[in-house]
N, CA, C and O atoms as a printed pandas DataFrame, in Angstrom:
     atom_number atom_name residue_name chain_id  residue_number  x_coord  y_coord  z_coord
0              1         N          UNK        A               1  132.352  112.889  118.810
1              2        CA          UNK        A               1  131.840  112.145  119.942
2              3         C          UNK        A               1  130.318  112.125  119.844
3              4         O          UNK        A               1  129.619  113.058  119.451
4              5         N          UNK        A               2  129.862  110.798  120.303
5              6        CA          UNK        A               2  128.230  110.741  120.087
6              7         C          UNK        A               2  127.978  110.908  121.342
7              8         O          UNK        A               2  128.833  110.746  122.214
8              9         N          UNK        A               3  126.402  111.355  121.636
9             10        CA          UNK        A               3  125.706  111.013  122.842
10            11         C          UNK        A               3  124.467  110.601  122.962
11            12         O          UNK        A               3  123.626  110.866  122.103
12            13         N          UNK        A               4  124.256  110.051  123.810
13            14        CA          UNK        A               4  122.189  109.289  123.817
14            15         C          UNK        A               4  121.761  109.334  125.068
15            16         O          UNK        A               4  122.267  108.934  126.116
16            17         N          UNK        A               5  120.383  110.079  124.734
17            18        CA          UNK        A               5  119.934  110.240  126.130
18            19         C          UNK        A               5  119.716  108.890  126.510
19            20         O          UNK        A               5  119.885  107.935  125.753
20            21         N          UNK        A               6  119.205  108.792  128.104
21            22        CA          UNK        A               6  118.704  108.077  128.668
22            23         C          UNK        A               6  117.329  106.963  128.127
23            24         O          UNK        A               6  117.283  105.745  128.302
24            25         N          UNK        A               7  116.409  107.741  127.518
25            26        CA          UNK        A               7  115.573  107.090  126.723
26            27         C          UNK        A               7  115.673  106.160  125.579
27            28         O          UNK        A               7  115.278  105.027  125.303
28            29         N          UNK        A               8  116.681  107.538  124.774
29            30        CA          UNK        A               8  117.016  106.738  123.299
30            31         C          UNK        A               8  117.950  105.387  123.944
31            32         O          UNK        A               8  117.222  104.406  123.792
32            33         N          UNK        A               9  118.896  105.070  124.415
33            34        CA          UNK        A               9  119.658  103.989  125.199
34            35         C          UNK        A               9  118.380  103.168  125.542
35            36         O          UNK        A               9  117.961  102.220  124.878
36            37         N          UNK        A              10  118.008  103.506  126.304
37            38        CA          UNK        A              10  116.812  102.471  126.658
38            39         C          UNK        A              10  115.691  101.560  125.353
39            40         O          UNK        A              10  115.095  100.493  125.504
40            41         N          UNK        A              11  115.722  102.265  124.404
41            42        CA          UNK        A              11  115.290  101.947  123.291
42            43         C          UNK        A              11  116.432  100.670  122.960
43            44         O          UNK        A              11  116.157   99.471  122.934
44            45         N          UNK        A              12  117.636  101.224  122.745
45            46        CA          UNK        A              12  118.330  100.523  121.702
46            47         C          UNK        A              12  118.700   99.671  122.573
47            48         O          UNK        A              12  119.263   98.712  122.045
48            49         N          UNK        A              13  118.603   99.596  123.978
49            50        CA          UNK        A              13  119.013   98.511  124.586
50            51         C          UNK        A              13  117.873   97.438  124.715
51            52         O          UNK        A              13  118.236   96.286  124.953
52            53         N          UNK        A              14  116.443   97.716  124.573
53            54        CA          UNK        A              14  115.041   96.836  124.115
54            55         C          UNK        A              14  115.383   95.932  123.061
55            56         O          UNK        A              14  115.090   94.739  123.143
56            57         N          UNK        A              15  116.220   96.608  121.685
57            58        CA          UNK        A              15  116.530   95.968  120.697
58            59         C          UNK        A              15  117.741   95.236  120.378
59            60         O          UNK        A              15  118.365   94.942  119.358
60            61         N          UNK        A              16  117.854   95.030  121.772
61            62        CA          UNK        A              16  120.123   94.668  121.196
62            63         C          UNK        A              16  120.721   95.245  120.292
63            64         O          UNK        A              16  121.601   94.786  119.563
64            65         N          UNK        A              17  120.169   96.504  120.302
65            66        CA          UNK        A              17  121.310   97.205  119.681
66            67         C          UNK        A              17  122.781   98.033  120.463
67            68         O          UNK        A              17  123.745   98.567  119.913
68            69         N          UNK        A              18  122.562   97.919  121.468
69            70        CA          UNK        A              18  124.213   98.402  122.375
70            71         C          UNK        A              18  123.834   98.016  123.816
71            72         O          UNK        A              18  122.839   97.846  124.520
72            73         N          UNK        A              19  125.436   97.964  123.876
73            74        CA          UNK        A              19  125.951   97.394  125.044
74            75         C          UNK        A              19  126.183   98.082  126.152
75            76         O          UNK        A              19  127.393   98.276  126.032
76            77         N          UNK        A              20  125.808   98.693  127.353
77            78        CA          UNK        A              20  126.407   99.537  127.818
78            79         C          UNK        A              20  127.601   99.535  129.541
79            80         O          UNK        A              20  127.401   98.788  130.498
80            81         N          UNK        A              21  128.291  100.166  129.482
81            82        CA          UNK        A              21  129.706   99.582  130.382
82            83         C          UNK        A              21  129.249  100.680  131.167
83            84         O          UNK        A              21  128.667  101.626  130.636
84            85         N          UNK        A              22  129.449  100.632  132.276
85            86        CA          UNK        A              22  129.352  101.420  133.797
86            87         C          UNK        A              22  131.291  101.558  133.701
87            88         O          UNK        A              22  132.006  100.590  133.444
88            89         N          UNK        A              23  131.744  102.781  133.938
89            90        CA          UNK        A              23  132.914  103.121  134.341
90            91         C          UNK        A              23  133.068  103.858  135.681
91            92         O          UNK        A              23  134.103  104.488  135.899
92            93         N          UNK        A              24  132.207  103.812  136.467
93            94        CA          UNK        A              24  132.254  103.973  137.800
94            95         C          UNK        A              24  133.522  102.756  138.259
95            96         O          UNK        A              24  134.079  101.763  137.791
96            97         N          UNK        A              25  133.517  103.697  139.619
97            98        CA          UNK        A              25  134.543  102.683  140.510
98            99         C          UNK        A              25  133.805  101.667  140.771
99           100         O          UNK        A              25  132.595  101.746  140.555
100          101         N          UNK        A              26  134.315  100.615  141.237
101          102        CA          UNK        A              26  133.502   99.627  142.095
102          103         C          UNK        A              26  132.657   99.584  143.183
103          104         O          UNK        A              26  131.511   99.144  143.264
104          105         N          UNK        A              27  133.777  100.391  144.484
105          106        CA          UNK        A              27  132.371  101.199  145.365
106          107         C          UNK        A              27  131.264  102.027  144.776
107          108         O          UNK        A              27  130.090  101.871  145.110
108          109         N          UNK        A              28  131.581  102.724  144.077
109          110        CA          UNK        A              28  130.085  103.227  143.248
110          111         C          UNK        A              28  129.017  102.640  142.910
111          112         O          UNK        A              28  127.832  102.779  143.209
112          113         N          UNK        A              29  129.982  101.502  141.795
113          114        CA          UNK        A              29  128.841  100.380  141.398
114          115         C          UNK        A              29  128.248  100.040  142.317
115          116         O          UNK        A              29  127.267  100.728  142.597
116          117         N          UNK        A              30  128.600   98.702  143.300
117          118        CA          UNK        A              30  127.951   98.243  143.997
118          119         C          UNK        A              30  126.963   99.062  145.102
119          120         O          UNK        A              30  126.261   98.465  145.919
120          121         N          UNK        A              31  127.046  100.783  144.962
121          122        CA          UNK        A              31  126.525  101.046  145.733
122          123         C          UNK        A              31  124.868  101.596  144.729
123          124         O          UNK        A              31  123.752  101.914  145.142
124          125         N          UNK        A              32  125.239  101.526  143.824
125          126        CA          UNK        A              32  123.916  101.273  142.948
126          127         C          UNK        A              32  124.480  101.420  141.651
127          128         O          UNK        A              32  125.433  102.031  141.169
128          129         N          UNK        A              33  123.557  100.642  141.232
129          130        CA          UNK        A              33  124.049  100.111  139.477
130          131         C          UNK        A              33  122.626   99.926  138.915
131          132         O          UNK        A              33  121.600  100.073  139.579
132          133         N          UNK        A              34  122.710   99.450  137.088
133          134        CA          UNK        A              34  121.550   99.698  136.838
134          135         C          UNK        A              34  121.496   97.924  136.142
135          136         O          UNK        A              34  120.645   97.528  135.345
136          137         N          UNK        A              35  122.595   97.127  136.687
137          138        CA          UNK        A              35  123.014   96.101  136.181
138          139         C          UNK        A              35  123.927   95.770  134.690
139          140         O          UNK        A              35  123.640   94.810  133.975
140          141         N          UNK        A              36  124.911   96.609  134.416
141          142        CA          UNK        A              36  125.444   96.795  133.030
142          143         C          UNK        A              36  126.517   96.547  133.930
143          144         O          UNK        A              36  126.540   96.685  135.153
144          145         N          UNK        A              37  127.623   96.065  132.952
145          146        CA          UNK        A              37  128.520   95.683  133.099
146          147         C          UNK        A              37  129.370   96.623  133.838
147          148         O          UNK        A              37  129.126   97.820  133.688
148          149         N          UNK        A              38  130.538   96.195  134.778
149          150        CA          UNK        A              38  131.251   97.276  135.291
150          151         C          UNK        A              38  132.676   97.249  135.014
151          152         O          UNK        A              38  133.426   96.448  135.572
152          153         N          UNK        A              39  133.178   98.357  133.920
153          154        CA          UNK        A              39  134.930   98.073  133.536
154          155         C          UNK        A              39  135.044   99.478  134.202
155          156         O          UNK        A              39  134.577  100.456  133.620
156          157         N          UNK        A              40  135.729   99.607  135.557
157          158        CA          UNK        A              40  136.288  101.028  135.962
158          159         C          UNK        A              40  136.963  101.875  134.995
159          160         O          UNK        A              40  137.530  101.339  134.043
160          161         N          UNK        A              41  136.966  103.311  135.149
161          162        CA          UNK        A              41  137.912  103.862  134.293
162          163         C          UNK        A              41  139.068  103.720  133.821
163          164         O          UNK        A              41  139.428  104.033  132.687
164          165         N          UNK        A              42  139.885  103.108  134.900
165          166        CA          UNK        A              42  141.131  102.891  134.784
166          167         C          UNK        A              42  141.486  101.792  134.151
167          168         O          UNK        A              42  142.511  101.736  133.473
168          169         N          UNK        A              43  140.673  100.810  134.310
169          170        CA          UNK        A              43  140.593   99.594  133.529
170          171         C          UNK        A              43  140.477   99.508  132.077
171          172         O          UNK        A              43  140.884   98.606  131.344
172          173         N          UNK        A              44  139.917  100.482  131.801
173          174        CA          UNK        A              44  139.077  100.515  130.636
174          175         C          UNK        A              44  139.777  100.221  129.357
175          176         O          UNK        A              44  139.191   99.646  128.440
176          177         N          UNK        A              45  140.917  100.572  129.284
177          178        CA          UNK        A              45  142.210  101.068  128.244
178          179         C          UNK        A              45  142.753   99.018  128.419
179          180         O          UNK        A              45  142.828   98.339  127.395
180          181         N          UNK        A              46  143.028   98.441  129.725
181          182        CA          UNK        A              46  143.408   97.205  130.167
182          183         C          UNK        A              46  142.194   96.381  128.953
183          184         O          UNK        A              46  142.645   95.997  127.874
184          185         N          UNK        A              47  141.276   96.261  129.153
185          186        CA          UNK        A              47  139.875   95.609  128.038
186          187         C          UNK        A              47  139.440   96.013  127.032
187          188         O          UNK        A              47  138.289   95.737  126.693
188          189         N          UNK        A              48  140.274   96.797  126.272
189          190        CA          UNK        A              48  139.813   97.209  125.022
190          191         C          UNK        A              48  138.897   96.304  124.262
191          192         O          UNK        A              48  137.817   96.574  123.737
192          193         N          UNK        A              49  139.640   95.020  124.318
193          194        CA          UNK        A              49  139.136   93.769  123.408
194          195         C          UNK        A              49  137.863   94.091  123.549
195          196         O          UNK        A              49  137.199   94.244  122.524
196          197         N          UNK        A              50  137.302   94.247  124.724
197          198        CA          UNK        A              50  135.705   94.058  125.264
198          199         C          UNK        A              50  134.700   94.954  123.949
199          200         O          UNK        A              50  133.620   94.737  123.399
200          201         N          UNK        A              51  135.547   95.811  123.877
201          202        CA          UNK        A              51  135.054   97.036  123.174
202          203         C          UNK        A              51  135.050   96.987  121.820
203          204         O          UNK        A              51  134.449   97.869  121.207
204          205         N          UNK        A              52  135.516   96.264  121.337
205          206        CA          UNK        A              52  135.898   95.783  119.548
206          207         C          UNK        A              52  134.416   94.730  118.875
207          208         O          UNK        A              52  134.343   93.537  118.581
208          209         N          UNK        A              53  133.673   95.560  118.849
209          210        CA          UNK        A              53  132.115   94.461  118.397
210          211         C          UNK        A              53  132.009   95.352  117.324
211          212         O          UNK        A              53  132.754   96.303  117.087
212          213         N          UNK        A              54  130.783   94.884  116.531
213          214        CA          UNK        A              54  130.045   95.348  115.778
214          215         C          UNK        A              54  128.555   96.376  116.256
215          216         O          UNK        A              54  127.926   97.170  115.558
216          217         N          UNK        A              55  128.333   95.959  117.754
217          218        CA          UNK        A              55  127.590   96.775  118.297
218          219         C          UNK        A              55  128.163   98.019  119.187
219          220         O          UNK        A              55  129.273   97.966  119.717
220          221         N          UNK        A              56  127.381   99.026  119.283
221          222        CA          UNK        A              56  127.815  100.587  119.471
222          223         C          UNK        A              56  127.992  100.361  121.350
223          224         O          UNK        A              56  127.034   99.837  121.920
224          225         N          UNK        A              57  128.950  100.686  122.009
225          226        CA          UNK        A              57  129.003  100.905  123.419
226          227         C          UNK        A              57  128.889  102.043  124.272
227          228         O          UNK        A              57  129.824  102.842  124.327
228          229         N          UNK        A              58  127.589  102.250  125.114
229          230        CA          UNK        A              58  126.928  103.207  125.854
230          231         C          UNK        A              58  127.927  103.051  126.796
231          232         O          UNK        A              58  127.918  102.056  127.522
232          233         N          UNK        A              59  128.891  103.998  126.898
233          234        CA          UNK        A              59  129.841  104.207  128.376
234          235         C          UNK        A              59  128.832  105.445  129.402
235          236         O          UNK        A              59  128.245  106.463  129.036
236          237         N          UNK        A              60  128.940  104.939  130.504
237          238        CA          UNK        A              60  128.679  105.879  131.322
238          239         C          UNK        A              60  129.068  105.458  132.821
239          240         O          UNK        A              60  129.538  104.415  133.274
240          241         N          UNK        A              61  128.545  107.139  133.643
241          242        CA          UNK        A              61  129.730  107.106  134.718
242          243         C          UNK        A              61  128.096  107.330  135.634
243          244         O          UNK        A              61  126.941  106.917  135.525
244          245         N          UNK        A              62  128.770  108.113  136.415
245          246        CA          UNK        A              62  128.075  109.446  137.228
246          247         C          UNK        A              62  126.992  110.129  136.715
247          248         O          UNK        A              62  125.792  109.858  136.764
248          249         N          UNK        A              63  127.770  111.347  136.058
249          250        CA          UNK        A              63  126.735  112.215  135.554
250          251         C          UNK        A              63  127.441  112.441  134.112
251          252         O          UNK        A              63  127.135  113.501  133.567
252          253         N          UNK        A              64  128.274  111.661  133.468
253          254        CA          UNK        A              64  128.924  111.566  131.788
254          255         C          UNK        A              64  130.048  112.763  131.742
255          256         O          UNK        A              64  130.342  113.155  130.613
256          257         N          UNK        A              65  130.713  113.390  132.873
257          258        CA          UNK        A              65  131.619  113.660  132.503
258          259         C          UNK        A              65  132.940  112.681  132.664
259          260         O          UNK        A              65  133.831  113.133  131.946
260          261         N          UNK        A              66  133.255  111.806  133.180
261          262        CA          UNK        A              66  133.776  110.814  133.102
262          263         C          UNK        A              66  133.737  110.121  131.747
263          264         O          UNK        A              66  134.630  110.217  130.905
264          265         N          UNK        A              67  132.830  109.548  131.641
265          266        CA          UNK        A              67  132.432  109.154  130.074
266          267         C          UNK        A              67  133.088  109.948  129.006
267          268         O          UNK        A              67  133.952  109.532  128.235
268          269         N          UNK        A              68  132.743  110.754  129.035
269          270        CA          UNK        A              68  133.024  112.254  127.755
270          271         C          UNK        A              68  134.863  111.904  127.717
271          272         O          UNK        A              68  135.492  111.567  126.714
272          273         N          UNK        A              69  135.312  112.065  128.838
273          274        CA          UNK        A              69  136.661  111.997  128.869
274          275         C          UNK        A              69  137.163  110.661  128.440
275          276         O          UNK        A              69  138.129  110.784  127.687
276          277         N          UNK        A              70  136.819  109.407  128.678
277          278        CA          UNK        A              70  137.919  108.146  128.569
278          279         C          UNK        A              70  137.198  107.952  127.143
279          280         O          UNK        A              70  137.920  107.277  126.410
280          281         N          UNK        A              71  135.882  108.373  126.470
281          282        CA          UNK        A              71  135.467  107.983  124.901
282          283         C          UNK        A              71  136.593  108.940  124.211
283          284         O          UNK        A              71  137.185  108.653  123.171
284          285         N          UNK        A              72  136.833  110.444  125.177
285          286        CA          UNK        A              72  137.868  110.973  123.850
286          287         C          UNK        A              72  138.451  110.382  123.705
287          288         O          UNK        A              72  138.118  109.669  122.759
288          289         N          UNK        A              73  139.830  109.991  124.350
289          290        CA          UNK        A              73  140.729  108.935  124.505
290          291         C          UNK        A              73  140.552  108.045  123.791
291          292         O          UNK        A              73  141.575  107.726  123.184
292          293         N          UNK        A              74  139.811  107.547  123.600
293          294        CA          UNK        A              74  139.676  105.619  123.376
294          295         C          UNK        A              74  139.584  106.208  121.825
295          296         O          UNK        A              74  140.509  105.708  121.185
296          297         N          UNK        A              75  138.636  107.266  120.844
297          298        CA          UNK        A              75  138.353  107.708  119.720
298          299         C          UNK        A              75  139.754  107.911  119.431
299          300         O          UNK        A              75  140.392  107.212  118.644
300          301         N          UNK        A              76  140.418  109.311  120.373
301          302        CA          UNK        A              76  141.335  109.782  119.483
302          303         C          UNK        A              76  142.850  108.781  119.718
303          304         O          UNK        A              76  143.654  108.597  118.804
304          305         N          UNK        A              77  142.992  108.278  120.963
305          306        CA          UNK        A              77  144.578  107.358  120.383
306          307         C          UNK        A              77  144.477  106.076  120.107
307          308         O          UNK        A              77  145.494  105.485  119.744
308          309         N          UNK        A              78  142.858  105.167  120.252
309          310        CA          UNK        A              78  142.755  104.141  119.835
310          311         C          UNK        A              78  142.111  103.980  118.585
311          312         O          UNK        A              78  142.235  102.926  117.961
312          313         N          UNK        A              79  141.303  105.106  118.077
313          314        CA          UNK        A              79  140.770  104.961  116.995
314          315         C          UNK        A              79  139.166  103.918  117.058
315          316         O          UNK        A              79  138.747  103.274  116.096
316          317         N          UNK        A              80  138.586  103.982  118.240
317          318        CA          UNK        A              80  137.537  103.063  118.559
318          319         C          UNK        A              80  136.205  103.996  117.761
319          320         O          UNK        A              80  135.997  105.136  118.177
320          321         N          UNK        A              81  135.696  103.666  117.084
321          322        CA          UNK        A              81  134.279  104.327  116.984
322          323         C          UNK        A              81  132.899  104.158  117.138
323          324         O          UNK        A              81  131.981  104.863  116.720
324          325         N          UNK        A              82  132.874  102.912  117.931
325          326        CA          UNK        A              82  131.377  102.436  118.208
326          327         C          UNK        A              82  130.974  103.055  119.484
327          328         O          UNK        A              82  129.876  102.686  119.899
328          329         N          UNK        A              83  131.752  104.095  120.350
329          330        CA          UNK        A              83  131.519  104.445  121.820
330          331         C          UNK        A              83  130.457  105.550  121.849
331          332         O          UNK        A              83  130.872  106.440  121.106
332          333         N          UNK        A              84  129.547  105.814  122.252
333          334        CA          UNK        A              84  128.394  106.767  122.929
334          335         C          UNK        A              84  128.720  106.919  124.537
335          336         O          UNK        A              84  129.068  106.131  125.416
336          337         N          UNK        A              85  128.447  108.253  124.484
337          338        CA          UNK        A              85  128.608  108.909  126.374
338          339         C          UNK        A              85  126.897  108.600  126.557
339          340         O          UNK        A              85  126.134  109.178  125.781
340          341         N          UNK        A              86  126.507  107.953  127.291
341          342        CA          UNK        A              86  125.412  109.013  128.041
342          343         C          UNK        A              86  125.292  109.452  128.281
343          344         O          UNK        A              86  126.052  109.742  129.206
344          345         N          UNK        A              87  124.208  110.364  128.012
345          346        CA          UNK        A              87  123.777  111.626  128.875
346          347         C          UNK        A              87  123.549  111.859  130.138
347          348         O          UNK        A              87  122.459  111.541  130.613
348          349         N          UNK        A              88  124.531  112.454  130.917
349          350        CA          UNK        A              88  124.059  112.245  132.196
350          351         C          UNK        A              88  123.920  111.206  133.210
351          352         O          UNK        A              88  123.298  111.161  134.271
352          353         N          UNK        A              89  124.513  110.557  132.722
353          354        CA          UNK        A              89  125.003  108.799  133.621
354          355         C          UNK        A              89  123.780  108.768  134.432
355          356         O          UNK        A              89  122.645  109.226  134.306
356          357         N          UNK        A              90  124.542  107.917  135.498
357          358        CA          UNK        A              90  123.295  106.955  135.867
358          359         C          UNK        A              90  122.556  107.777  136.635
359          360         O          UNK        A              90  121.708  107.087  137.201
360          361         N          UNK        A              91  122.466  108.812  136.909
361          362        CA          UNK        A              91  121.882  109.987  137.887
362          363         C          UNK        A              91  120.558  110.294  136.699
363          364         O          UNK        A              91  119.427  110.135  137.161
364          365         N          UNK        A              92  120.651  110.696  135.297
365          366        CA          UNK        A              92  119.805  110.383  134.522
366          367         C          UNK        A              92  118.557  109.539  133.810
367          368         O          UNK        A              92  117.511  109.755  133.198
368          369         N          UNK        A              93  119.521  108.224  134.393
369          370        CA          UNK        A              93  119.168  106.776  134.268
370          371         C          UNK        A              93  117.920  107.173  135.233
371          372         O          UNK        A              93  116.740  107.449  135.014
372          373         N          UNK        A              94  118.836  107.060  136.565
373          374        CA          UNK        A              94  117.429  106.832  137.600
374          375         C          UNK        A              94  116.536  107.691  137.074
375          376         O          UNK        A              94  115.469  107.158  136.770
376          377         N          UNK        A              95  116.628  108.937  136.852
377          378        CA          UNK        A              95  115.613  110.050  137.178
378          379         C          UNK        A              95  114.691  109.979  135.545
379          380         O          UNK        A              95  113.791  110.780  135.289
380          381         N          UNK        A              96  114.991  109.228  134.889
381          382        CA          UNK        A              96  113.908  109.242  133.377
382          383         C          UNK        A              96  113.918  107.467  133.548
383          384         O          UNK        A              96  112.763  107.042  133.513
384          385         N          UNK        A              97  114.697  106.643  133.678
385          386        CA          UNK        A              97  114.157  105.194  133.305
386          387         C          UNK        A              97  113.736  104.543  134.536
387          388         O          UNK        A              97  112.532  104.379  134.736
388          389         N          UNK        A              98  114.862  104.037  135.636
389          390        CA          UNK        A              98  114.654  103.692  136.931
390          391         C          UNK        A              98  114.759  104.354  138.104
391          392         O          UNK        A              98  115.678  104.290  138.921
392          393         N          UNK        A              99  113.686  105.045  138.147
393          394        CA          UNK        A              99  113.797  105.357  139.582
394          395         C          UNK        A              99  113.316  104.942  141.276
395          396         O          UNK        A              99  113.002  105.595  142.271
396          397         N          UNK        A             100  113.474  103.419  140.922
397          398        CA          UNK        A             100  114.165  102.937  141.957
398          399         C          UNK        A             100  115.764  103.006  142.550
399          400         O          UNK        A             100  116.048  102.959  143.746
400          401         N          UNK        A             101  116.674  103.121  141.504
401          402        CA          UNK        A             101  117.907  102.887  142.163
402          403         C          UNK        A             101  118.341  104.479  143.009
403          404         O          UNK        A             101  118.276  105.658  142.663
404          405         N          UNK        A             102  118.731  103.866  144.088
405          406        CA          UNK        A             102  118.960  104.827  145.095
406          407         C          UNK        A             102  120.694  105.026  144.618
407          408         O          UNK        A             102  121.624  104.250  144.401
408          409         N          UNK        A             103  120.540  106.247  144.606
409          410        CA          UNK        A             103  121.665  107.026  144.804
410          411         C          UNK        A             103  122.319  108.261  145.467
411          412         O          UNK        A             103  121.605  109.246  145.657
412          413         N          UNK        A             104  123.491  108.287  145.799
413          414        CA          UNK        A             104  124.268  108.889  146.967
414          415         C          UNK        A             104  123.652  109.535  147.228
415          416         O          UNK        A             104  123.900  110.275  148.179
């Protein structure tokens, strides 16, 4: 399993180099997001397709234990390998890239 901080993500997302999916619930999202796409956890396994690129996908949740869990999954029974956890989800996000977004 890979991981990238908050910074390094922010880098590779300057360069189009990855994509990154919010697996928060929906009330979560909308109650602050950092504008990345939102496939809930549960969903996630439902859109695989989404996930089948040539570019690497920054999953994150909360605080990446969420993350950590549905990338094992997706690695070990789907065999996906472009997935990265963030470090520390979006609680990270705010507190090193944006800290504007208000959270809980």
């Amino acid at each position: 399993m890979r991981f990238i901080s908050p910074l390094d993500c922010k880098k590779r997302l300057d360069n189009n180099e990855v994509e990154v999916v919010d697996i928060r619930e929906p009330y979560e999202f909308e109650a602050c997001n950092a504008g990345f796409r939102n496939i809930p956890m549960a969903e996630l396994t439902l859109n695989i397709e989404k996930l089948h690129s040539e570019k690497d996908h920054v999953i994150m949740c909360k605080s990446g234990k969420r993350a950590e869990a549905i990338v094992n999954f997706l690695e070990t029974e789907h065999k996906i390998t472009n997935l990265i956890v963030l470090e520390g989800g979006i609680t990270e996000w705010a507190n090193q890239i944006d800290n504007t977004l208000q959270l809980d």
